[in-house]
C-alpha positions in Angstrom: -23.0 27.3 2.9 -21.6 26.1 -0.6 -19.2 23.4 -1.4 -16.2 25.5 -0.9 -17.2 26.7 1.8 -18.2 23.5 3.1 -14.6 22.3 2.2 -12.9 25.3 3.6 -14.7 24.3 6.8 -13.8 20.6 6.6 -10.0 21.1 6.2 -10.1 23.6 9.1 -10.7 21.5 11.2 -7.2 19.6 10.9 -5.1 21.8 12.8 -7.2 19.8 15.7 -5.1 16.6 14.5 -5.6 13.2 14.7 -7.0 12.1 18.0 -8.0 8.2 18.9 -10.8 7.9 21.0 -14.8 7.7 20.8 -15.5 10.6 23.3 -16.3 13.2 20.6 -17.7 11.0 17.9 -20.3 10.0 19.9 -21.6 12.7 21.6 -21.7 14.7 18.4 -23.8 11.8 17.0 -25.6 11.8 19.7 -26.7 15.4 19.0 -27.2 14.5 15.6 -29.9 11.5 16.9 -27.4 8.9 16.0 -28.1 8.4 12.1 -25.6 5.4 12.4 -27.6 3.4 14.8 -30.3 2.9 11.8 -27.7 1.6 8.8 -26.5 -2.0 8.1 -22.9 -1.2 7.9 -20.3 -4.1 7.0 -17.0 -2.4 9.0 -13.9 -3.1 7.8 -10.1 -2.6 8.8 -6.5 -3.6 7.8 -3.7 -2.4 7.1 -3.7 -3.5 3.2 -6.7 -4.2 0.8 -9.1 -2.0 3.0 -10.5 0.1 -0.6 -10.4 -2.8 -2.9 -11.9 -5.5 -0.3 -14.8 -2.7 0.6 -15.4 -2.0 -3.4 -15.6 -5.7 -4.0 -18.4 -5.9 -1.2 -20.5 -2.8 -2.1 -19.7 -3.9 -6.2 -21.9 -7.4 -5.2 -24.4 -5.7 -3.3 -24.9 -3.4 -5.6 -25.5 -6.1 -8.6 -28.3 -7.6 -6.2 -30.0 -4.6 -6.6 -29.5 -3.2 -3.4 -28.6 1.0 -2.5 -25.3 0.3 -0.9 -23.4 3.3 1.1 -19.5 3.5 0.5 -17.0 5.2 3.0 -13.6 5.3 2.0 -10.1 7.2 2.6 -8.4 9.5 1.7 -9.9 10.4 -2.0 -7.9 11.1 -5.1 -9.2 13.5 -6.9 -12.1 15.2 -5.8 -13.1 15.2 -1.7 -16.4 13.8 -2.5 -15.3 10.3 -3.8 -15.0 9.2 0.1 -19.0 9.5 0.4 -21.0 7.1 -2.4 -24.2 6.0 -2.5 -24.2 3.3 -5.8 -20.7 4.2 -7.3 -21.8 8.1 -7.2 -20.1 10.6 -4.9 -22.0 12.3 -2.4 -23.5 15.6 -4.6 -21.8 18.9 -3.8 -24.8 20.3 -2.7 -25.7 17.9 -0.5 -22.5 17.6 0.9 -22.2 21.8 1.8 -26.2 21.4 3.3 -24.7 18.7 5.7 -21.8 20.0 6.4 -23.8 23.1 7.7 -25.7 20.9 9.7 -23.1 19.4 11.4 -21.6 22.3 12.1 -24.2 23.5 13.7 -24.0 20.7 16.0 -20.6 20.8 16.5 -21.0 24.2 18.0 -23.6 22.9 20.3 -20.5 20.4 21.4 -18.0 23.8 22.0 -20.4 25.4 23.8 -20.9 22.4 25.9 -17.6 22.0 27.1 -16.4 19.2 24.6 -13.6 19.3 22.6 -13.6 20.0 19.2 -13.8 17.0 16.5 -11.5 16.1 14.4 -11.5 16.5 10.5 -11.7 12.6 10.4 -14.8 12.9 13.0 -16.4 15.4 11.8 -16.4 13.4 7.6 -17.6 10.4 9.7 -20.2 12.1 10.6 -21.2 13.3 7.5 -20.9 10.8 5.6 -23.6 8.8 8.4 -26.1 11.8 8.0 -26.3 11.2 4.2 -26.2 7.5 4.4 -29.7 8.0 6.7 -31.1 10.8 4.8 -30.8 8.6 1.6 -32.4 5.4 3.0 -29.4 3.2 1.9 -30.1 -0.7 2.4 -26.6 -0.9 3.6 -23.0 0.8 4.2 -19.2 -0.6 3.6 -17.5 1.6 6.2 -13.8 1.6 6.1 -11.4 2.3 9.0 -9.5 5.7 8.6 -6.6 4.1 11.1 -6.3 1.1 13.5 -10.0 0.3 14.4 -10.7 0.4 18.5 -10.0 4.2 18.8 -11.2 5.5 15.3 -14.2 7.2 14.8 -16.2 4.8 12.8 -16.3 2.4 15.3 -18.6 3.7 17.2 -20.8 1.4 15.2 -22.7 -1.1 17.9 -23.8 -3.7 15.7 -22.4 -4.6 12.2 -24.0 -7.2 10.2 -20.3 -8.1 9.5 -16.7 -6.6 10.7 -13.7 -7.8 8.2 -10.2 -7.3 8.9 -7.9 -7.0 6.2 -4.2 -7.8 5.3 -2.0 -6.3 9.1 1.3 -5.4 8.9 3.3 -2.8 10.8 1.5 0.3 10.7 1.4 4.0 12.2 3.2 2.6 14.9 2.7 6.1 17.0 -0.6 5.3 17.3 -1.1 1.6 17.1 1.8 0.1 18.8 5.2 -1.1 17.8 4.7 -4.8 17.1 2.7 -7.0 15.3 0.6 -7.6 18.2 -0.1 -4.8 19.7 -1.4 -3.5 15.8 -3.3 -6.5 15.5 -5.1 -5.6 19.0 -5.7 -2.1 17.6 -7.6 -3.4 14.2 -9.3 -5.9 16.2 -10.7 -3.9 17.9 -13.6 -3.6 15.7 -14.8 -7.3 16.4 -18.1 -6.7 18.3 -19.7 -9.5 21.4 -21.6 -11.8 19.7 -21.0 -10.9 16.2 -19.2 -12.5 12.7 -15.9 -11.5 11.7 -14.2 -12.5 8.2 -10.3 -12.3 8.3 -7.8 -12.9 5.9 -5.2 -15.5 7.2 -2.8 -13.3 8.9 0.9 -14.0 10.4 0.6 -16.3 13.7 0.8 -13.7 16.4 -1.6 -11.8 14.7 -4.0 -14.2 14.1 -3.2 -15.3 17.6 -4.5 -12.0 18.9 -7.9 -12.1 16.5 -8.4 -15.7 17.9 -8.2 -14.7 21.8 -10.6 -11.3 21.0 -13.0 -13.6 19.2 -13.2 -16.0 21.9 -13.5 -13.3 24.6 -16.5 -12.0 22.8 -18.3 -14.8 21.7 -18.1 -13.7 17.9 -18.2 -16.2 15.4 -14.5 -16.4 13.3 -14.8 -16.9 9.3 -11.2 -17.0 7.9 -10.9 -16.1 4.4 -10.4 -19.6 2.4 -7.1 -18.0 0.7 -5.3 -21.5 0.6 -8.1 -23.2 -2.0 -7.4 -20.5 -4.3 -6.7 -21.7 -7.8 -6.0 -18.9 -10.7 -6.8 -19.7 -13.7 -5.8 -16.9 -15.9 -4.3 -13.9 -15.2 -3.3 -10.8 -17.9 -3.0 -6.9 -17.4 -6.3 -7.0 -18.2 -7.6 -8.9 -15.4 -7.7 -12.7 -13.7 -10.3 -15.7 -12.6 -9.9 -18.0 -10.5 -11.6 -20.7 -8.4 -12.1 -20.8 -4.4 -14.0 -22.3 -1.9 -17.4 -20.4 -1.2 -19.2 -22.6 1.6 -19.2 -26.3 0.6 -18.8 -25.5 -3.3 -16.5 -23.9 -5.8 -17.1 -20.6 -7.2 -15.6 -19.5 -10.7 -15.0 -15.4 -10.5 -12.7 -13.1 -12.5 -11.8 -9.7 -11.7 -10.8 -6.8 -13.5 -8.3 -5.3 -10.6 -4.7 -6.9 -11.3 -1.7 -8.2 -8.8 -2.5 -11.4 -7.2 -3.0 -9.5 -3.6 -6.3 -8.5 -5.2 -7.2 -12.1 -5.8 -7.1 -12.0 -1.9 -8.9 -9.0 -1.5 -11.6 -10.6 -3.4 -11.8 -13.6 -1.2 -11.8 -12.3 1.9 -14.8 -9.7 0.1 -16.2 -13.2 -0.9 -16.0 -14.5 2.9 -17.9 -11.3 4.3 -20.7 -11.4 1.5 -21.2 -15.4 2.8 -21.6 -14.2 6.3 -24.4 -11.9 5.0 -25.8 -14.6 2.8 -25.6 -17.8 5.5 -25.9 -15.5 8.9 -28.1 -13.2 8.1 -30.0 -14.5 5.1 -29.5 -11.6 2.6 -29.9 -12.7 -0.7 -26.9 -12.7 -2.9 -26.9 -14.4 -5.8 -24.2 -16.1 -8.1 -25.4 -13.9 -11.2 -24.7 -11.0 -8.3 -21.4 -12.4 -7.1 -19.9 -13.1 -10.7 -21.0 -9.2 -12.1 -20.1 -7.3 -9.1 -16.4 -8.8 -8.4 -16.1 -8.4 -12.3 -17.3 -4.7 -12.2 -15.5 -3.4 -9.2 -12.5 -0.9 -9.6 -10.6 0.7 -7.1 -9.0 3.8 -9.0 -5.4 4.5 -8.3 -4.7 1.2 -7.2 -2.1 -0.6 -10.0 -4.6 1.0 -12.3 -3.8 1.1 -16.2 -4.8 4.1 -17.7 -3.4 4.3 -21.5 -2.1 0.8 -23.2 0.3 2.5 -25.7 3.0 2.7 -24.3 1.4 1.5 -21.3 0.9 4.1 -18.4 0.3 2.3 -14.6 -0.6 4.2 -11.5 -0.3 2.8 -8.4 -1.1 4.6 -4.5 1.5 1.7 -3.0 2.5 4.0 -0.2 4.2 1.4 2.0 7.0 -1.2 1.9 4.4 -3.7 1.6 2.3 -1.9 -1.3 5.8 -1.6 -3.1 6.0 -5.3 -3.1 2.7 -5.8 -4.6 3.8 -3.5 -7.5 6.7 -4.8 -7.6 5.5 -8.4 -7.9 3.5 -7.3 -11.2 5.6 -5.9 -12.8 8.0 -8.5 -12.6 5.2 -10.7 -13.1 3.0 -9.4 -15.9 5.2 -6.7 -17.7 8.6 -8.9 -17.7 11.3 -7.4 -20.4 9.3 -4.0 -20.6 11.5 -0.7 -19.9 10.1 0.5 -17.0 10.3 4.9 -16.7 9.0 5.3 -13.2 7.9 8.7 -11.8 8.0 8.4 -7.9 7.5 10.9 -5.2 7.1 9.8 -1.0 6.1 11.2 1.7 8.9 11.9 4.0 8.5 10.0 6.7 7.9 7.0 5.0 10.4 3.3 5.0 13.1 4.0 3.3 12.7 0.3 2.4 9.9 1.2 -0.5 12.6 2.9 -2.6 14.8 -0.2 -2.4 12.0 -2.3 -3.4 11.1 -0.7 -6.6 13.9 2.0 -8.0 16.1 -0.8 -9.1 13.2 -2.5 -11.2 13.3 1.2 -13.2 15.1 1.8 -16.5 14.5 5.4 -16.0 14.2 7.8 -12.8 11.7 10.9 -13.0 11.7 12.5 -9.3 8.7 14.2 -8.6 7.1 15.7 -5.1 3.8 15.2 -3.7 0.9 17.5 -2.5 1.7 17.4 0.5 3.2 19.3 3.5 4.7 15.8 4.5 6.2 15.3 1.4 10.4 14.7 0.5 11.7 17.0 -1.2 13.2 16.2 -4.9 16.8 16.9 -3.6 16.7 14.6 -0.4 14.2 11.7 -2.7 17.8 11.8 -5.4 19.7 11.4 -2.6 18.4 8.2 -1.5 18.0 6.9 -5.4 21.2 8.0 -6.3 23.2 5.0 -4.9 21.4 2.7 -7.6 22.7 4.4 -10.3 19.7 5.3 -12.5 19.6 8.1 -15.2 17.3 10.4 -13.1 15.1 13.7 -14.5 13.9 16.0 -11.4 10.7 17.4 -12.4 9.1 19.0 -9.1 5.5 20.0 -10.5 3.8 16.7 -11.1 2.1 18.1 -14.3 5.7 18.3 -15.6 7.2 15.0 -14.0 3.8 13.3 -16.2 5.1 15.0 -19.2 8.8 13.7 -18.9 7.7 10.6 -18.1 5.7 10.1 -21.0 8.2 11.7 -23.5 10.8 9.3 -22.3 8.9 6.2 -23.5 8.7 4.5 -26.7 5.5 2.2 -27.4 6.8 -1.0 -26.1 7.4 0.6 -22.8 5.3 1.4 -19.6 5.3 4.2 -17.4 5.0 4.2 -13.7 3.7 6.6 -11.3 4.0 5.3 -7.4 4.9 6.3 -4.1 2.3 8.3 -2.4 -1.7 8.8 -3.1 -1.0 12.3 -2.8 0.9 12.5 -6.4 -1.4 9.5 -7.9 -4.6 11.5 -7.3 -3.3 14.8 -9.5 -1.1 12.2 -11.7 -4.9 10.6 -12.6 -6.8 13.8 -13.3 -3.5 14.8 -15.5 -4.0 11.8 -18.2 -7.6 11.5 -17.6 -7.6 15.1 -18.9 -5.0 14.8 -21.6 -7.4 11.4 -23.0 
């Protein structure tokens, strides 16, 4: 098997959908001698921050010198960015001899009687096989969706679960109020363990509270009120915040102050590994990796003139991070924003940025769930902005850019789908 035909495999396999449950994972692991079962995995769900918070971890560890694993979702611009060891994606190679591997297994499964894994399952499982085979020291595992149900949690033991940001979310899956998501992402706090949570909304944080209890699992809430920012440009911030019984100095090149508290809940995780389990982290290690992490796509900059931000905010609540830098940190700038959805996102995310832009350019992501260019002008129509449909994202980046002048800045958002071919576009054209 080779890397295409490893992919061509992969992607097969989502016709079986998305399917929340443990059942398969773990028997297929099992099959595969359970490669999990031997990694020191920090898990971590939300609903918000999941990448950055998970880069900020594995950026730390990685400055200590340690081999640090990194599973992420979904990828932007090549497949093997969700399986890193050290900042490096998981080789081709390597990927299409595992793949085959599994594969193998997985037809031990069919024959068996079981039903066939998922596409989400079956990358879980790879990405645990390498993680083994490579003798990492430890693995940030990110949720794909919710946290009881999805297949990476049928991790036993983490050194340390964090839960992110929770807002409304997949409610098909997870529930239809804050509560009941908040029981789904909680879900991940294991008996007599350490959990680090960002401060959430009261019946949220009610439901983390009653699951912590229940399970006798120590509860480290992210010191998010003792933050103090110092200086903050589109180049970066620092700031000050508690870290145990002192006050740490750290500046960080992601922008937007929701990254600030990304970064401190990271911070809280790393002190349960330091104070709990006595992994040594030191300040040199803290300062350099929260400095050095990047999360690409994410209110990314990637030209200064004019200006050209990308950003995956693919939810009401991403759009108001944007939102809230640009007001904040590009204030008077003409904004040209390119935007393309998916189309059964809010509504509410168009609202929240389209009448921030000077300039429309429609565009449509790579996606079978993707609004079309004619129903997206629809819904933008009403605020009354001059509006360019370019369908082919390759075309929408060209407009876009021909529109500004130097003193202006160009926004791509809406969907990770566009952002992920919008990157490899102007990474190209540098």
């Amino acid at each position: 098997m080779n890397y295409e035909e490893a992919l061509d495999y992969i992607h097969d396999t989502y016709k079986f959908g998305s399917k929340l449950g443990l059942e398969n994972i773990t028997y297929l692991l099992d099959l595969m001698e359970n490669p999990h079962e031997s990694l020191k995995i920090i898990h971590v769900a939300g609903t918000n921050g999941k990448g950055s918070t998970s880069n900020f971890i594995a950026s730390v560890l990685m400055e200590q010198g340690y081999k640090v694993g990194l599973y992420t979702s979904p990828y932007l611009e090549e497949f093997t960015e969700r399986i890193r060891i050290n900042g490096e994606n998981i080789p081709k190679d390597y990927l299409a001899k595992i793949t085959e591997y599994v594969k193998g297994k997985v037809l031990e499964m069919i024959d068996a009687g079981m039903n066939h894994p998922t596409e989400f399952e079956i990358v879980t499982a790879i990405g645990f096989e390498y993680f083994k085979r490579s003798k990492v020291d430890f693995v940030v595992l990110e949720v794909g969706m919710g946290g009881r149900f999805d297949a990476t949690n049928v991790i036993k033991n983490p050194y340390a679960s964090v839960i992110t940001p929770i807002d409304i979310d997949h409610i098909d899956y997870l529930g239809d109020t804050l509560e009941k998501i908040a029981y789904e992402k909680a879900g991940i706090i294991k008996e007599n363990n350490y959990v680090a949570v960002y401060p959430q909304k009261m019946e949220a944080m009610k439901v983390i509270e009653e699951i912590c209890n229940k399970n006798n699992t120590k509860l480290f809430k992210a010191p998010v009120e003792t933050i103090e920012i110092l200086e903050q440009s589109n180049k970066g911030q620092s700031f000050c915040v508690d870290y145990g019984n002192e006050k740490l100095k750290l500046s960080i090149s992601m922008i937007g102050d929701h990254q600030i508290e990304n970064a401190t809940v990271a911070l809280t995780a790393l002190y349960i590994l330091e104070k709990e389990h006595h992994i040594k982290i030191e300040k040199k290690a803290l300062c350099n990796g929260f400095k050095k992490a990047i999360w690409p796509g994410r209110l990314e900059i990637m030209r200064r003139e004019p200006i050209v931000l990308i950003d995956g905010a693919h939810n009401i609540q991403g759009m108001k991070a944007l939102s809230r830098v640009l007001k904040k940190l590009f204030k008077g700038k003409n904004i040209i924003l390119g935007l393309g959805i998916l189309a059964d996102k809010d509504s509410k995310m168009i609202e929240e940025i389209v009448p921030l832009a000077k300039k429309l350019v429609i565009t449509k992501p790579n996606s079978l769930r993707a609004m079309s260019v004619e129903a997206l002008k629809e819904k933008t129509d009403s605020f009354h902005k001059p509006t360019i449909i370019k369908e082919k994202i390759s075309d929408a980046v060209k407009t876009a850019l021909s529109l500004a002048s130097a003193e202006d800045i160009v926004v791509f958002a809406g969907s990770l789908y566009m952002i992920g071919e919008v990157r490899s576009i102007l990474r190209n054209k540098e």
